[in-house]
N, C-alpha and C positions, 0 to 999 in steps of 0.2 A: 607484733602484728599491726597493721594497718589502721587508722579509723579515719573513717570521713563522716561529716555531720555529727550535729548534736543533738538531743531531742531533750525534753521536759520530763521528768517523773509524773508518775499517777499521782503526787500527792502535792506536785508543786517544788520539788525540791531542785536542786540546780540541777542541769543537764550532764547527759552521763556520753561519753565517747561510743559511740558506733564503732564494734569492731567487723572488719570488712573483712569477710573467707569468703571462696570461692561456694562453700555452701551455702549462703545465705543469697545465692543469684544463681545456682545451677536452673537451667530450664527442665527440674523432674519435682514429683510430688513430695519426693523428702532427700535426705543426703544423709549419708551415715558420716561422722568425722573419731577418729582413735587419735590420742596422745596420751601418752604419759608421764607426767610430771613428777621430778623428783620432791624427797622431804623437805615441807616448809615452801614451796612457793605459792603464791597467791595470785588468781588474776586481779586487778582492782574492776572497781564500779564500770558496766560496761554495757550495753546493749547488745541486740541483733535485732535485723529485720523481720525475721523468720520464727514464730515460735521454735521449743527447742527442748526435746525430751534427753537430761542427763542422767546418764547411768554408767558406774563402773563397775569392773571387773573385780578391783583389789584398792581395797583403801574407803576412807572415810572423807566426803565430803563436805563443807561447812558454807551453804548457801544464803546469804545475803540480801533482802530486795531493802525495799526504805521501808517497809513496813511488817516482815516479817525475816526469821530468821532457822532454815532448816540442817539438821545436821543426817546426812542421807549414807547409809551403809549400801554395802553389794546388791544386798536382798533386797531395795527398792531403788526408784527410779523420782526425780523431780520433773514438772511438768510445769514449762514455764512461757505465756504468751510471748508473741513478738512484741517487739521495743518496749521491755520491764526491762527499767534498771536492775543489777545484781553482779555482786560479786561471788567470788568462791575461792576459798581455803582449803588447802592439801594437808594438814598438820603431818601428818604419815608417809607422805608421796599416795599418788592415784594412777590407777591405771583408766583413763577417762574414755567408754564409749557411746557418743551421744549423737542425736536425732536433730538434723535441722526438718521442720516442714513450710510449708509453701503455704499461704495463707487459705488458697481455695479448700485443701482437704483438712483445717482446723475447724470450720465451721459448728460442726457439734461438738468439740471440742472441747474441755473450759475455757472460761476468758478469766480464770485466775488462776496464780499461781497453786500446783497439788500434789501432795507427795503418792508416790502410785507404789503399790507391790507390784513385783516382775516377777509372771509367771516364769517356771524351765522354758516355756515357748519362748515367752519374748527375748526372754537370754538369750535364747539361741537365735532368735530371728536378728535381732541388735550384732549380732557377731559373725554373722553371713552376710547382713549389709554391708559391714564394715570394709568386708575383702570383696565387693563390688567395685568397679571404678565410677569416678563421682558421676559419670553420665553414661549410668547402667542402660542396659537394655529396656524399654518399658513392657516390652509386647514378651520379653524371656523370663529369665529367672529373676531378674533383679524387678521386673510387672509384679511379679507374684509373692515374691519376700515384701515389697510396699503395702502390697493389698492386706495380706493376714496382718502385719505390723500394725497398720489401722485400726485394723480390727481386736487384736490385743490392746492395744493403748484406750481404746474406748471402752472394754470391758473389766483393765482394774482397778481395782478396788482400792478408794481415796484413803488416807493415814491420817490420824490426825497426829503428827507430830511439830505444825507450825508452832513457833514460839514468837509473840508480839515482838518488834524490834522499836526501842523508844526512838525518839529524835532529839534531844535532848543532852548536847555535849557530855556534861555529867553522867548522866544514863549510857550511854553508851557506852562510857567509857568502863563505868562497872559491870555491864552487861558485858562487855570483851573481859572483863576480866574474871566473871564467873566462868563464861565459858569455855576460859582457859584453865580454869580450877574450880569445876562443879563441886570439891569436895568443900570448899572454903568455910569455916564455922562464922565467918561475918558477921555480925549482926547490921541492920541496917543501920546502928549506930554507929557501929565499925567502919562500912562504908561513907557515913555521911564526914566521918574525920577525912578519912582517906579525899573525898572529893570535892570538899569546902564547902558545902551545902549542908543545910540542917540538915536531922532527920524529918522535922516534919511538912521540908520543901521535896524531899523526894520522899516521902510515901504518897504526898499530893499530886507530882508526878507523875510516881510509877501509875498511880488509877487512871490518871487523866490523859496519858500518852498511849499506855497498854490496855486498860480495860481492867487491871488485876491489883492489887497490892504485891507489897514487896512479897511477901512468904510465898502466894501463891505463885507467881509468875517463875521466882526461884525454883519451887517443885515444880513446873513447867518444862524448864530447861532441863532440870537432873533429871526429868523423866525422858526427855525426849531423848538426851545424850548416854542413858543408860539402856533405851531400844536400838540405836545404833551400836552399842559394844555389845551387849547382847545377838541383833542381828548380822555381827561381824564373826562371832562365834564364844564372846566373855561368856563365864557360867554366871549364875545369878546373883551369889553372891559377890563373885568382884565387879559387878557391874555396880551391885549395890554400894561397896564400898568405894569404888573409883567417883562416884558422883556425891557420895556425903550420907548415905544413910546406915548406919551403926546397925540398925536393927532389919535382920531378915524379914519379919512378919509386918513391919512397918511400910517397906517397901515393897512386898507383895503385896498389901493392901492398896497404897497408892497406886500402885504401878496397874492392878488390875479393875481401878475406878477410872482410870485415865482413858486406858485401849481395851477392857473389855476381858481381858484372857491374865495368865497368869505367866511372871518373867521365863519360868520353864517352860511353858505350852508350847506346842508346834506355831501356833501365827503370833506369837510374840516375836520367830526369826524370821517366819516370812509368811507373811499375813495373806490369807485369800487363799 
């Protein structure tokens, strides 16, 4: 695809490519856009004009900004202002159905990134825009699937499954690398060999970049990545074990201080 212009991150970080689609300039209040990307492609670091409500059908998504890192199953949706840098990773392949909006009907909106549950409506409403053509009717059908859409995406209900994203060469690199094997028995000694840095240049780090220490930050991630297999449809136990925790009641315990409910519960797969 296309990019014109560059823009600054929110945090100061180098500029990220503008990707140029016909939705992020149609003349309507939103644009539905469908692709489906096969297993293992990645977009890299990228903007839009447009906020931009991402949600798929099939497949696990692995979203990106400079300062935060979400991993988004079927059963919910990311909500992301206009021009945030962010990338996103398909490890699986995605079936990708997502939301450009028009800055006038963001307004109450957040102005930060949010991971949202998607009610059956929105699913459905997200999937009747899709097969609109980009410069639907406003006054027909495609006025009144915009209108309700609005109106779902402002009444679900926020997730917290953000996970800090360090800045920090180093950091990063071991953050991709748990997230690529949340099971890893690592210690952060382990890591600090692996990344040429002490241990006690990255536990100084991890506080002073994330807000968390190592331990924490880690159950951060295998939590959030064990609600995505879970809300993809894993049972509790191999959710458990896919991400590193040996013990069932240890991981009900965290899992249900974290988001409130238990790995089995109904809004553990799809909250709200």
């Amino acid at each position: 695809m296309a990019t014109s212009g560059q823009i600054l991150s929110q945090n100061g970080q180098s500029a990220a490519p503008r990707r140029d689609l016909p939705h992020d300039r149609v003349n309507r209040p939103l644009a539905a856009y469908a692709r489906d990307y096969p297993e293992g492609e990645a977009v890299p670091r990228h903007s839009h004009d447009r906020a931009q409500l991402l949600y798929a059908t099939d497949g696990i998504m692995r979203v990106t900004t400079d300062t935060e890192r979400y991993t988004v199953p079927p059963a919910r949706a990311l909500w992301l202002p206009a021009r945030l840098p962010h990338a996103v990773a398909m490890p699986r392949g995605l079936a990708m159905r997502a939301l450009f909006l028009r800055a006038d009907v963001t307004r109450d909106l957040p102005a930060h990134p949010a991971a949202l549950s998607v009610s059956p409506l929105l699913r459905e409403l997200i999937l009747a825009a899709c097969a609109e053509p980009l410069e639907w009717d406003e006054r027909g059908r495609g006025g009144l699937l915009a209108a309700l859409m609005l109106d779902e995406i402002r009444r679900a209900p926020r997730l917290p499954i953000a996970v800090p994203q360090p800045r920090d060469a180093r950091l990063q690199r071991l953050a991709a690398a748990l997230a690529a094997d949340p099971a890893s028995p690592l210690t952060l000694d382990g890591w600090a060999t692996r990344s040429g840095a002490s241990p006690r240049t990255l536990r100084r780090l991890f506080q002073a970049e994330t807000g968390m220490g190592f331990a924490r930050w880690r159950q951060a991630l295998r939590l959030a990545e064990a609600a995505a297999l879970l809300a993809a449809g894993a049972t509790p136990a191999r959710a458990a074990s896919a991400v590193g925790y040996a013990s069932a009641p240890a991981f009900g315990a965290a899992f249900r201080a974290a988001f409130g409910t238990t790995p089995g519960g109904k809004a553990a797969i799809m909250p709200g």
